[in-house]
N, C-alpha and C positions, 0 to 999 in steps of 0.2 A: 579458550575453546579451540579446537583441531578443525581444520580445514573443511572435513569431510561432514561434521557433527553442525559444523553452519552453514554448508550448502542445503545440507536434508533439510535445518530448521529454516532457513531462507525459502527456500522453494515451497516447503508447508505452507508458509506465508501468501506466496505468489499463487498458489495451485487454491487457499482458503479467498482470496480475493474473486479469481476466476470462476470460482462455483459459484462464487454470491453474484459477479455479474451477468452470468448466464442467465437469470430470472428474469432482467429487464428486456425492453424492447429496445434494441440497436437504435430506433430512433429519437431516443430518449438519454440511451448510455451504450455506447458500445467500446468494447476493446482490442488490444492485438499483445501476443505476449512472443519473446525471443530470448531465451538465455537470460534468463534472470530478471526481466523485464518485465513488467507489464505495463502498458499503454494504456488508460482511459481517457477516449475521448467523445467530447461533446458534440451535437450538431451545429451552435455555434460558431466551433473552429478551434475552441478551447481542449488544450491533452493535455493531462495528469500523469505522470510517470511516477512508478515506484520498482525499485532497483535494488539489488543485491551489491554489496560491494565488499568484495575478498577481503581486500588488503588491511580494513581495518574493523571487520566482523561486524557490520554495521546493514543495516536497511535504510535509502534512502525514499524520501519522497517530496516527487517536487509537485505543488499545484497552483498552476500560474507562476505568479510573482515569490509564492512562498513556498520555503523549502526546509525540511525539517531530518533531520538523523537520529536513527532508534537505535540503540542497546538492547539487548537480551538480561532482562531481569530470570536469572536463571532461577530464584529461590520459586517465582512464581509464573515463569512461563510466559510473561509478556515482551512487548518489545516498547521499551521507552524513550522519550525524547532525549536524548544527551542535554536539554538548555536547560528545558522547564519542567519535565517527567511525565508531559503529556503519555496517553495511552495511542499506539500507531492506528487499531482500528477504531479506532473511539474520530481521530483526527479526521481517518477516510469515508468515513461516514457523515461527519458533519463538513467537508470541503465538494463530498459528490452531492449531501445534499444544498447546499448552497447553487448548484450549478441548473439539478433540475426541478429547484423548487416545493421541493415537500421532503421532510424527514425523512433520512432513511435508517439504517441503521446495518453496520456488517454484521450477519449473522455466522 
């Protein structure tokens, strides 16, 4: 894939996470995004990072202690775990809902 064909689909990414967290109340979930980045973080003290990374066409995402790298399943539009094939919003949905206690799910 070309440089420019995974920044759009990266940032899709990044811009489909920030609309879903704009629903919640900041004091419950709030974020901060920069160049590829997005920040969620908790009240806590706890921050979730998910990151765009050029060099090897990858999406990363780290939460807490664990940290996971996605692939673009281009046949069907997803982004998958490199290890295990997990699905990436499938992941962030069950690591944000772990944080504040009730399901949630990325729409």
């Amino acid at each position: 894939m070309d440089r420019q064909t995974f920044l759009r689909l990266a940032d899709g990414v990044i811009r489909r996470i920030e609309d879903w967290l704009e629903d919640y109340d900041p004091e419950e979930v709030d974020f901060s995004t920069a160049d590829g980045v997005i920040k969620i973080q908790f009240p806590a003290g706890k921050t979730f990072v998910l990151n765009r990374q050029t060099a090897t066409n990858q999406i990363w995402y780290a939460a807490g202690v664990r940290a996971w790298h996605y692939d673009l399943d281009e046949s069907s539009g997803e982004w998958h775990s490199d290890k295990d094939g997990h699905e990436l919003f499938a992941r962030i949905g069950e690591t944000v809902s772990e944080q504040i206690g009730r399901a949630v799910t990325v729409s």
